[in-house]
N, C-alpha and C positions, 0 to 999 in steps of 0.2 A: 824232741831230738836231744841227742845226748851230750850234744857241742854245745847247747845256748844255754846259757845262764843270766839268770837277771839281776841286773846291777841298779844302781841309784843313779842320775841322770842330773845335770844341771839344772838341762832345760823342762824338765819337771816339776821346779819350784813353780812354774807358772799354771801347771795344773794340778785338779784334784787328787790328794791322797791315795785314791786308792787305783788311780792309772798306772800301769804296769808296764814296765819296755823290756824288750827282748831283743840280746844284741847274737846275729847270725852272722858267724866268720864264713868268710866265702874261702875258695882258693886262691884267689886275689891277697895279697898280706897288707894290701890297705883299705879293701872293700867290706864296704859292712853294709844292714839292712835295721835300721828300725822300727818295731812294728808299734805300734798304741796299741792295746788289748783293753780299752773299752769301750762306749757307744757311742761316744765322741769323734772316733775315728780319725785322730790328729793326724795332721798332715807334715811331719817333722824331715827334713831332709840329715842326711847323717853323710858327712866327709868319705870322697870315696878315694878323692887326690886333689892334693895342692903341693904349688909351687911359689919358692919367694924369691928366688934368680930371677935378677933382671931383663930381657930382652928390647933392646932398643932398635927402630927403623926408621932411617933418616939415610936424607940424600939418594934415593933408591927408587927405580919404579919396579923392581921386580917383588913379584910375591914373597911374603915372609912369615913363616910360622914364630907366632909367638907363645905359643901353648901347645901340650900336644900330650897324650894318655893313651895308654890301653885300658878299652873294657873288655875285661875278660870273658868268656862266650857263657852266655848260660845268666850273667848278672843281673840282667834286666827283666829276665823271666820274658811272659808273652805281653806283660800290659806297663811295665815299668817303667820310669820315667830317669830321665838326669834334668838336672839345670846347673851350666858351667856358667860359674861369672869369673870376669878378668877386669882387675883394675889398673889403675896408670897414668901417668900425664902424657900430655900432648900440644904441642905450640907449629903452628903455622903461623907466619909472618914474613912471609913475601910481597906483604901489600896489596893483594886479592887473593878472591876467594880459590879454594881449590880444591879438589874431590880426591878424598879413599873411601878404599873397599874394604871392609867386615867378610869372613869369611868362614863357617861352621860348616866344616867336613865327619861324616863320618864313614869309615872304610875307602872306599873307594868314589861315591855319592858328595857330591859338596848340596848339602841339604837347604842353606841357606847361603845367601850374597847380597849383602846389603853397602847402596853406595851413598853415600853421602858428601854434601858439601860443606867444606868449611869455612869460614869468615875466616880474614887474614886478622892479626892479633898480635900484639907484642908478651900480652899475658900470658902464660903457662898456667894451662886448665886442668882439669880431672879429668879423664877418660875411664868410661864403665860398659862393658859391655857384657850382654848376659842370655844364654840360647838355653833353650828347652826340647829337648829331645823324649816324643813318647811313643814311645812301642805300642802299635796298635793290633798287633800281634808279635812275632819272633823274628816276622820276616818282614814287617812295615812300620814305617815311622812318619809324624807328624813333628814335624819341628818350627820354633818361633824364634828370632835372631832380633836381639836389639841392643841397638850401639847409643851412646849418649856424649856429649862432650858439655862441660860447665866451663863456663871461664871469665873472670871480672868483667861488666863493663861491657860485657856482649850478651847477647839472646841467647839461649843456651839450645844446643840443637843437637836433635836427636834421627834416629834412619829405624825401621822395624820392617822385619819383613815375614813372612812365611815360606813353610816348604815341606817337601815330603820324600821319602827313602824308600827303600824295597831291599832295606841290608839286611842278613840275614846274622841274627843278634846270637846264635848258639855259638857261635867261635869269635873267635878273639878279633876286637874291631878297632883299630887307631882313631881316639878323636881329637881333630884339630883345628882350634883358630889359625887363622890366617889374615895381615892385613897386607895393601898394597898401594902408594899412593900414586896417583894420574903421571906425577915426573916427576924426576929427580932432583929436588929443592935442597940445598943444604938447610934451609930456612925451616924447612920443615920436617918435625922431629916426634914418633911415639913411641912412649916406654913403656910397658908393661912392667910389672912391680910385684904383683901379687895374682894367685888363680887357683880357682878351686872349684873341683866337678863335687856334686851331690848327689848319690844317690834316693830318690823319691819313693815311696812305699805304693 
């Protein structure tokens, strides 16, 4: 095709010289596809969208999107993959424990909802959560949702779940986390900081 050209890669120092990457611009102006062209068949994900605006949810028990994209129709092809990770901290301290929801939508479908408890904490931990969306054709999807929380001096606890879609991937489809905590704690406080969708070859 007459748009791809191939360029030098970072992430190529880590393999063999004569592996070949080919970068395909979508009509997306931040979507891109990288292919490996040898028999290795590397499995590189390549930037399709991130975000470093903060989004913070506290004191709240209504849903709240803290991430949120368009994939443009046509991106994922029939077999294609994403995996969106979000990071950020997170401190509950109320004095017991207390349950939020994880939430990976895409279109209209919430594909995953993972709920978890959290130990009460004076420490402010890491929060990482990271979903996988595969087209199992144009019009089905399998996806896998897992949320984690680290924090000094506590067990570090994590929720995973699975799921599955019937969205139809040729037109343009919003995808968005979402979290929500059980009540509205002032005590209890999560920031998102950083996000970034992949697209998977």
């Amino acid at each position: 095709m007459a748009d791809r050209k191939k360029t030098q890669l970072d992430e190529a120092t880590t393999l063999a010289a004569a592996d070949i990457f080919e970068i395909v611009q979508f009509s997306s102006s931040e979507s891109k596809r990288i292919r490996a062209d040898n028999a290795r068949d590397s499995f590189l994900g390549v930037t399709y969208a991130k975000e470093t605006s903060s989004v913070t949810v506290g004191n709240t028990a209504d849903e709240t999107s803290i991430f949120s994209t368009t994939i443009t129709g046509g991106d994922m092809g029939a077999t294609g993959w994403l995996r969106v990770t979000v990071m950020g901290s997170i401190i509950q301290n109320t004095g017991s424990s207390k349950i939020f929801t994880v939430k990976m939508k895409l279109g209209s479908t919430t594909l995953c909802s993972a709920t978890a408890t959290m130990l009460a904490s004076a420490n402010v931990g890491a929060l990482r959560i990271v979903g996988y969306i595969a087209n199992t054709s144009a019009l089905a999807q399998k996806a896998v949702l897992y949320n984690e929380q680290i924090r000094t001096n506590i067990a570090n606890q994590s929720k995973g779940i699975i799921g599955t879609g019937a969205e139809d991937t040729s037109t343009n489809k919003t995808l968005d986390i979402t979290v929500q905590w059980a009540s509205a704690v002032a005590e209890e406080t999560l920031t998102k900081t950083i996000a970034m969708v992949e697209l998977l070859p």
